[in-house]
Z-matrix of the N, CA and C atoms (Angstrom, degrees):
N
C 1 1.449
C 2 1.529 1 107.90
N 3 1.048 2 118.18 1 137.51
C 4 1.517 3 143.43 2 163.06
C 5 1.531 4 111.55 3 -38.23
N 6 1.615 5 125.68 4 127.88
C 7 1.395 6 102.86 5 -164.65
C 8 1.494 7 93.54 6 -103.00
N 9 1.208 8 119.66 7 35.59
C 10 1.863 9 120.60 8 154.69
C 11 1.743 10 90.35 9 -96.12
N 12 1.053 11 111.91 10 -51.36
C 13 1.466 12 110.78 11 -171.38
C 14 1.822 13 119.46 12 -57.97
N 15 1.165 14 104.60 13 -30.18
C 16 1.549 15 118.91 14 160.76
C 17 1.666 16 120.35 15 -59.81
N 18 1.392 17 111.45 16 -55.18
C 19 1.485 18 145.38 17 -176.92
C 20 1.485 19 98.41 18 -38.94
N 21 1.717 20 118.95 19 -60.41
C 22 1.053 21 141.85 20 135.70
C 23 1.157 22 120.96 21 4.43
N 24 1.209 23 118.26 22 -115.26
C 25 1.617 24 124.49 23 158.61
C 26 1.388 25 106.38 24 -4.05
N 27 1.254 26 119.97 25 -69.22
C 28 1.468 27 125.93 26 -154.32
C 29 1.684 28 100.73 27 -52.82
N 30 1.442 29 101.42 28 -51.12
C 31 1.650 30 128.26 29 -160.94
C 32 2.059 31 91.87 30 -58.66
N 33 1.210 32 83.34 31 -59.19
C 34 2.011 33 89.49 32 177.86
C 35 1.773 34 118.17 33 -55.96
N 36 1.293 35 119.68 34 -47.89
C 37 1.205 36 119.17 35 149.75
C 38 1.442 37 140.48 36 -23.57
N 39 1.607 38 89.01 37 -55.13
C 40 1.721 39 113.94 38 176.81
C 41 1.661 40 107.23 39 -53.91
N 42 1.806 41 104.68 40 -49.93
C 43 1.231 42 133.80 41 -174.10
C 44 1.291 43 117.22 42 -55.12
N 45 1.270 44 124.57 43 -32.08
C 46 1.559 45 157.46 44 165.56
C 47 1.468 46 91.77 45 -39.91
N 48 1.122 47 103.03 46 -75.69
C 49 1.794 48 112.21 47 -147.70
C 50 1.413 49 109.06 48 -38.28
N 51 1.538 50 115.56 49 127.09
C 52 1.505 51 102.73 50 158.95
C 53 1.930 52 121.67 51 -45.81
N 54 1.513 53 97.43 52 138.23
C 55 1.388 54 110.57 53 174.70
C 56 1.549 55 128.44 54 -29.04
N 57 1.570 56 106.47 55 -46.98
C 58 0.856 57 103.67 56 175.37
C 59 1.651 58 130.60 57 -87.00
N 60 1.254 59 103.55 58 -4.89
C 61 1.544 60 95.28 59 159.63
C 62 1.529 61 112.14 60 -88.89
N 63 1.406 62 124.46 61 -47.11
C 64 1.133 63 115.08 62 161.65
C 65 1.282 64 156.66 63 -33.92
N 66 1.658 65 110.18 64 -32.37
C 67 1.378 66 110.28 65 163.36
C 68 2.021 67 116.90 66 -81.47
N 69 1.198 68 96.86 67 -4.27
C 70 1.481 69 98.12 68 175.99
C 71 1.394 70 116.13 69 -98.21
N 72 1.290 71 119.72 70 6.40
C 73 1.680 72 134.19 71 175.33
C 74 2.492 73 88.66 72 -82.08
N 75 1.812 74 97.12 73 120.32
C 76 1.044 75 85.43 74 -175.19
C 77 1.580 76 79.15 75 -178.27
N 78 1.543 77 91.47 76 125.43
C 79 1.759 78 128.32 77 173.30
C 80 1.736 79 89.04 78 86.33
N 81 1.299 80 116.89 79 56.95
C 82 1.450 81 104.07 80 173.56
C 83 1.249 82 111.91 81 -136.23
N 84 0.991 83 138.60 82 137.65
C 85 1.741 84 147.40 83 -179.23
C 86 1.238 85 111.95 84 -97.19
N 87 1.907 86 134.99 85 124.28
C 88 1.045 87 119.52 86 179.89
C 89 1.616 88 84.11 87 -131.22
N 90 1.537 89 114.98 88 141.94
C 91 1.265 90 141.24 89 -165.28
C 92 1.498 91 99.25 90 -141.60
N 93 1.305 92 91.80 91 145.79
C 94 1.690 93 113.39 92 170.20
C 95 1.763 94 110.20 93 -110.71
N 96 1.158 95 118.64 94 77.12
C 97 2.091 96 106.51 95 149.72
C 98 1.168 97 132.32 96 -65.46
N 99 1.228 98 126.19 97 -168.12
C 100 1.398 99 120.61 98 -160.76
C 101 1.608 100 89.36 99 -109.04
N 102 1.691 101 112.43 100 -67.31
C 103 1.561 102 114.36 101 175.13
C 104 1.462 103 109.58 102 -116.24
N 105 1.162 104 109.65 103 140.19
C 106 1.838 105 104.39 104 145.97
C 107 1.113 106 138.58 105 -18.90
N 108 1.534 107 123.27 106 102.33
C 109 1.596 108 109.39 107 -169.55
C 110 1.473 109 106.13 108 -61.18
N 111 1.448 110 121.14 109 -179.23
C 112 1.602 111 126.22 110 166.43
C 113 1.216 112 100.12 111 -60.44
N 114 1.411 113 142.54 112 -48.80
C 115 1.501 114 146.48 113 -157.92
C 116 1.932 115 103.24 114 -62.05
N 117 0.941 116 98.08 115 -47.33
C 118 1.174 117 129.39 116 178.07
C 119 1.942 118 128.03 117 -49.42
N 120 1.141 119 85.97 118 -54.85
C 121 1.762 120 105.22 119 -175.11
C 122 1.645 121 114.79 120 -125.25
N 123 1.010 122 121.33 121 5.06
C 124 1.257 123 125.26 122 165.82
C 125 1.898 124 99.05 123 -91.13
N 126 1.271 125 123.87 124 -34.14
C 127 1.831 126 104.51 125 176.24
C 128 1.724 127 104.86 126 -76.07
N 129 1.423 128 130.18 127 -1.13
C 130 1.116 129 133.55 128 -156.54
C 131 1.734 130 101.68 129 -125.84
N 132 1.133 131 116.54 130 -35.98
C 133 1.301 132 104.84 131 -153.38
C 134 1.809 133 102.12 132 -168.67
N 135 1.571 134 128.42 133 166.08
C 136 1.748 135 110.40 134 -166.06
C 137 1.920 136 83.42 135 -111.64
N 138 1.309 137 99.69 136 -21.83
C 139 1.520 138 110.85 137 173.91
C 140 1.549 139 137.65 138 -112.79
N 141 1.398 140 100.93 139 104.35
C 142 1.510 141 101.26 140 -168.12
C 143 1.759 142 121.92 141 -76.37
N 144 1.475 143 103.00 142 -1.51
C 145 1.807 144 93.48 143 155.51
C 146 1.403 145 97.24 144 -89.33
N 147 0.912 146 136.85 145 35.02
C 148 1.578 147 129.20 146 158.80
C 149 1.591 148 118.53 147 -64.49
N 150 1.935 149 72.80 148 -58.39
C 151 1.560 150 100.26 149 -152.55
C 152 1.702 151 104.19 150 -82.49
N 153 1.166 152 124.79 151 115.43
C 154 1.619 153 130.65 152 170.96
C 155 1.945 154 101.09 153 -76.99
N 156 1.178 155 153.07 154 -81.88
C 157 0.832 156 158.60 155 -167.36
C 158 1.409 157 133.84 156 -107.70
N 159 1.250 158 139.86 157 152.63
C 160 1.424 159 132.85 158 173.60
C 161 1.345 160 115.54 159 -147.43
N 162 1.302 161 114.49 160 147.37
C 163 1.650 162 113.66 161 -177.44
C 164 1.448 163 97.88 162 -109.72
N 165 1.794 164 127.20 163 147.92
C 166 1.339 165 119.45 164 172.21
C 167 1.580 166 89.92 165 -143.97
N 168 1.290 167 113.93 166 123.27
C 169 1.355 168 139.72 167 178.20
C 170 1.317 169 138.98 168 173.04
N 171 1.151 170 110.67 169 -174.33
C 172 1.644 171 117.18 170 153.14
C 173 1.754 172 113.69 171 -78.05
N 174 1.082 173 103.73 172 110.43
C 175 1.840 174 79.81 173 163.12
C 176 1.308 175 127.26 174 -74.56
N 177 1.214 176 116.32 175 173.85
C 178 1.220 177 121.31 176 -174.61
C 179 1.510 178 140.70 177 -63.17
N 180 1.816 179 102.25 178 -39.28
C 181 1.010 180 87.03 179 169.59
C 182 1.800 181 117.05 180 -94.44
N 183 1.216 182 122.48 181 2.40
C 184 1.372 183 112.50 182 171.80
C 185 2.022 184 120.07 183 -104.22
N 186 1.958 185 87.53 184 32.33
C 187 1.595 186 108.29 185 167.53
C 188 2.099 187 95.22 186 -80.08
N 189 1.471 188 111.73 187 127.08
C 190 1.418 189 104.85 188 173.46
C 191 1.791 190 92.03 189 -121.24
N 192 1.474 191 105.89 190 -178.34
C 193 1.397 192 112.28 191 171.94
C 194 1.401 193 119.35 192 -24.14
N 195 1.349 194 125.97 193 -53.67
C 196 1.340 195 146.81 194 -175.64
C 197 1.507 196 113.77 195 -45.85
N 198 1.420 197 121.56 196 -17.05
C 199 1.118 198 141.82 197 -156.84
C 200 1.420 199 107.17 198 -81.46
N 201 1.126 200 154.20 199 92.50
C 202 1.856 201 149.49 200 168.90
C 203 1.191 202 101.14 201 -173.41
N 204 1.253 203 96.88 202 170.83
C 205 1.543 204 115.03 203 157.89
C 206 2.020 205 108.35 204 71.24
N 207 2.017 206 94.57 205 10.06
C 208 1.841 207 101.00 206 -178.49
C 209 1.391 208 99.21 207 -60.86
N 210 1.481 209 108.90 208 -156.10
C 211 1.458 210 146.90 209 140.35
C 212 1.025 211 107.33 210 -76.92
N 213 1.395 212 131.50 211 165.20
C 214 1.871 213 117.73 212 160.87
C 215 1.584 214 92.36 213 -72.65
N 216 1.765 215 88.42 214 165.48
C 217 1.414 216 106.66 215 148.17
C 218 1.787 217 122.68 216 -68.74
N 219 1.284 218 94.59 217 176.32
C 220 1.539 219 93.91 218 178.65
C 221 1.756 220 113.45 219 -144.06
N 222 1.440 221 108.28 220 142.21
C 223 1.319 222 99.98 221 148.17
C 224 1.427 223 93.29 222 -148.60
N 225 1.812 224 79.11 223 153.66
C 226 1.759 225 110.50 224 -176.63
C 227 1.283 226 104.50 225 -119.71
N 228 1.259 227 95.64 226 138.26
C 229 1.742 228 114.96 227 178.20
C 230 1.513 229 99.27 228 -118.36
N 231 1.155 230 101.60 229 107.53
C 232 1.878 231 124.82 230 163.07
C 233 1.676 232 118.63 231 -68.03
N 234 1.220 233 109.21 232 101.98
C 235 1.215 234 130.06 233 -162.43
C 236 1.779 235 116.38 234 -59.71
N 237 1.793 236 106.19 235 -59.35
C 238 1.336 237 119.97 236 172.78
C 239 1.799 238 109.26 237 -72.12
N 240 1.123 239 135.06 238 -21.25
C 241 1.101 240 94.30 239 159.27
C 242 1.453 241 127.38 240 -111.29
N 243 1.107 242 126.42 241 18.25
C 244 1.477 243 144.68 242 130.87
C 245 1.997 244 116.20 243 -42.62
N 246 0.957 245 74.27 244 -23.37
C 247 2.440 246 87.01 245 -174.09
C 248 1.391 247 66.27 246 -106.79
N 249 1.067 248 143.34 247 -114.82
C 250 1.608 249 152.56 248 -124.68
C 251 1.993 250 91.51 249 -36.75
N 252 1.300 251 121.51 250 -61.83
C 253 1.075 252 109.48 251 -146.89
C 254 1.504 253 105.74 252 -80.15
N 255 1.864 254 120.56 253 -14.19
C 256 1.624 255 109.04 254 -151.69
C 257 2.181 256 75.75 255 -112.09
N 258 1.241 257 104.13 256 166.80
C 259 1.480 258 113.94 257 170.62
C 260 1.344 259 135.58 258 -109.02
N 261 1.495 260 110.28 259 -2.24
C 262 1.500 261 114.35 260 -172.46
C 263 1.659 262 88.84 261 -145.21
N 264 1.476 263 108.50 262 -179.12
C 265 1.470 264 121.86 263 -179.35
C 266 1.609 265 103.86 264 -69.88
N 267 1.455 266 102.10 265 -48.67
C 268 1.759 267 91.43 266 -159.86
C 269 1.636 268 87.52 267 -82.52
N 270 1.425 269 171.53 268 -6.27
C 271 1.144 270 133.08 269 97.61
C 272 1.536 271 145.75 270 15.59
N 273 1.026 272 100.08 271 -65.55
C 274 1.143 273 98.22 272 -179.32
C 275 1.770 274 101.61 273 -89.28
N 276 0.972 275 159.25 274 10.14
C 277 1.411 276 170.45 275 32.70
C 278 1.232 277 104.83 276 67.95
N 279 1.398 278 107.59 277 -75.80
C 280 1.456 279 130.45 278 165.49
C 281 1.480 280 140.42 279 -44.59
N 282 1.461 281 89.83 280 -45.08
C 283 1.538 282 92.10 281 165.51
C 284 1.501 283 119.01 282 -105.25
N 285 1.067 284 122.82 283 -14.08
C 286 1.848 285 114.45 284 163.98
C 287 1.734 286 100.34 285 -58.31
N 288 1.244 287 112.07 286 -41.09
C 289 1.780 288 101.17 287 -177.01
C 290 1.401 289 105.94 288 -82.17
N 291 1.328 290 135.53 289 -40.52
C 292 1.368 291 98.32 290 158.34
C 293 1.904 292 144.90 291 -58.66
N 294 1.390 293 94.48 292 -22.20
C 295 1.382 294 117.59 293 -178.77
C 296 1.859 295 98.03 294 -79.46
N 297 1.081 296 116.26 295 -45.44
C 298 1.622 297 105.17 296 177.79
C 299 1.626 298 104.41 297 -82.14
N 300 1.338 299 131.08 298 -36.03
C 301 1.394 300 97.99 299 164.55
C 302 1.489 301 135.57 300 -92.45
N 303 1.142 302 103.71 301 15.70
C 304 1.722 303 124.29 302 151.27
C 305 1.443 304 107.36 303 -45.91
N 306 2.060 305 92.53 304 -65.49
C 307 1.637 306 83.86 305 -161.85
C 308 1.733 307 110.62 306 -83.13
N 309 0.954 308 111.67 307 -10.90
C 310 2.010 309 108.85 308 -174.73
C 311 1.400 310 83.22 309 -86.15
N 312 1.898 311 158.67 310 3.59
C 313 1.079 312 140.62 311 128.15
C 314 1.505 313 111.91 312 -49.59
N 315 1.094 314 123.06 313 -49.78
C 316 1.749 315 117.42 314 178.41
C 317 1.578 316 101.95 315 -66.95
N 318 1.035 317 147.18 316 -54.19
C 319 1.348 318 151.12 317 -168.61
C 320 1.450 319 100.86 318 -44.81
N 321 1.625 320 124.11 319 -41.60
C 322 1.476 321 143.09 320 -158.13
C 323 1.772 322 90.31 321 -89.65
N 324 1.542 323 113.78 322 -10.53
C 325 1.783 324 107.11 323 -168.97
C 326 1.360 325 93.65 324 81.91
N 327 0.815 326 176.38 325 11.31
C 328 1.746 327 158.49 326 98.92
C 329 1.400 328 117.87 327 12.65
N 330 1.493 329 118.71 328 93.49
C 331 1.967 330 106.21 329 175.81
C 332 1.650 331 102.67 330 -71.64
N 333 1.304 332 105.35 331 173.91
C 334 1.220 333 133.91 332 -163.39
C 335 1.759 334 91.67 333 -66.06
N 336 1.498 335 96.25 334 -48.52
C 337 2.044 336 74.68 335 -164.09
C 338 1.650 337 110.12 336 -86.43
N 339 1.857 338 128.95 337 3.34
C 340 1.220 339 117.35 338 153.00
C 341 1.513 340 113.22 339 -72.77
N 342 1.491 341 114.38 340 -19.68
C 343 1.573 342 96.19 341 179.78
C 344 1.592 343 107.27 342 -75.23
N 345 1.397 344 123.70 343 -54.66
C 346 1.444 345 137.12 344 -175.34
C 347 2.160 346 85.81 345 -46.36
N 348 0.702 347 114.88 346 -16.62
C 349 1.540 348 91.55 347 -171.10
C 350 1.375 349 104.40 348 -115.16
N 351 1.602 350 121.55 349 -12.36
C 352 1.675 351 111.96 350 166.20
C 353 1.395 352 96.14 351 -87.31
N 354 1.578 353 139.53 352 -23.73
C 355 1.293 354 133.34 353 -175.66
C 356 1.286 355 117.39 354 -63.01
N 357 1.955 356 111.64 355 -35.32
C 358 1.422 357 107.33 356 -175.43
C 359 1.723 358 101.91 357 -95.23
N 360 1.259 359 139.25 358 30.57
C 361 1.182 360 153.95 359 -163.23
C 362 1.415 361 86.44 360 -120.60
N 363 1.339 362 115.46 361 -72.24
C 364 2.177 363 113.60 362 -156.16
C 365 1.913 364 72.50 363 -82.49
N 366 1.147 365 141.29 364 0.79
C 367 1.929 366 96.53 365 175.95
C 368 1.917 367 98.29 366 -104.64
N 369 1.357 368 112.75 367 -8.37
C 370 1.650 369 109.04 368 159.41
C 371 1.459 370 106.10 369 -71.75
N 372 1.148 371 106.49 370 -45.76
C 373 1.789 372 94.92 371 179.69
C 374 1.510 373 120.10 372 -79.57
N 375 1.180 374 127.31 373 5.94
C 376 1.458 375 116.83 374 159.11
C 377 1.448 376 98.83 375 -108.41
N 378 1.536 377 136.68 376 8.32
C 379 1.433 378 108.19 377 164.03
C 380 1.540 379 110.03 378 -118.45
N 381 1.882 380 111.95 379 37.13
C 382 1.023 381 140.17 380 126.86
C 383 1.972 382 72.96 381 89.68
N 384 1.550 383 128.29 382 50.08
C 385 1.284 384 123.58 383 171.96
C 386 2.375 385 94.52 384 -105.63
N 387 1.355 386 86.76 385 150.63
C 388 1.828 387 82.95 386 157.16
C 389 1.006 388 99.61 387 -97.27
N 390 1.675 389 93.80 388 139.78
C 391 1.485 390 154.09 389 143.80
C 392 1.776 391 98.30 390 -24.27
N 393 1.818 392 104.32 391 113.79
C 394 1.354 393 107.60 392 170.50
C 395 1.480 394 111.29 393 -63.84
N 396 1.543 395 118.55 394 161.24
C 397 1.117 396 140.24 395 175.03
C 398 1.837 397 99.28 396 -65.27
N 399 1.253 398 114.29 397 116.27
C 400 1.084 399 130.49 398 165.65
C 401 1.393 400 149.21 399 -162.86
N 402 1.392 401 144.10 400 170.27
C 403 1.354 402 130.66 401 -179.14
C 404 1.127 403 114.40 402 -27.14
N 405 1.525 404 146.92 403 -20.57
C 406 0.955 405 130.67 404 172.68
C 407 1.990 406 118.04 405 63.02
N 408 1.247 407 98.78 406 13.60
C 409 1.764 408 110.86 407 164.42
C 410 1.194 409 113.86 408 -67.08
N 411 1.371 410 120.50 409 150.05
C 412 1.301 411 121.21 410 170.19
C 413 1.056 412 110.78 411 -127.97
N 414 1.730 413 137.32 412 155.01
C 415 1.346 414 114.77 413 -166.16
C 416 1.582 415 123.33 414 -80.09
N 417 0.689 416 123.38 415 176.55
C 418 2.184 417 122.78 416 -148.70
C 419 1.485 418 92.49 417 -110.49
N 420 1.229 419 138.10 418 143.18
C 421 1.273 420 151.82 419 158.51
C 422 1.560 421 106.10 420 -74.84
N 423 1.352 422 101.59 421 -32.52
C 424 1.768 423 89.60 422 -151.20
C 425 1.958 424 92.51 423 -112.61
């Protein structure tokens, strides 16, 4: 795929997000590369087709007064192994929007195993299963 045609995806993804997380995404850069540099995926991972995405920042909610005058934050969405891992178009569709709202969950301060556990929550509810009995948290803006 064409990396305007990827760019895309990403941009529609973004488009996805409910409003209200979206208008609070602010000083952040989201870029599409092809792979993970070494700098990059060696503090994360020994294999960079592993890694589909990464967030590098402050998150949001542990931005205090002190906070201006950064760089943006960033997340990167890694293109080839996003193609390597899905097999068809609407695949790969599929997983840039889970992979970009993976990472604007870390941007929000979200660890890895509340996302893995709201992720397997919305994929029971689109294959129309009930929702286990649980805390019933939702993730926090602030």
């Amino acid at each position: 795929m064409e990396v305007e045609q990827f760019s895309e995806l990403v941009d529609e993804a973004i488009a996805s997000i409910p409003e209200a997380f979206r208008s609070r995404l602010e000083n952040i850069a989201i870029e599409v590369q092809p792979i993970a540099a070494p700098g990059v995926y060696r503090n994360l991972t020994r294999n960079p087709w592993g890694l589909l995405g990464v967030y590098q920042g402050v998150p949001y909610k542990g931005r205090g007064p002190w906070y201006g005058n950064v760089l943006p934050d960033r997340i990167i969405i890694f293109q080839m192994p996003i193609e390597r891992q899905a097999r068809t178009a609407a695949e790969i569709r599929k997983l840039v929007r889970q992979v970009v709202i993976h990472e604007v969950g870390h941007y929000f301060g979200l660890s890895d195993d509340e996302l893995r556990r709201f992720e397997a929550e919305a994929d029971k509810a689109e294959a129309g299963q009930p929702e286990e009995k649980g805390s019933g948290e939702s993730p926090s803006l602030q």
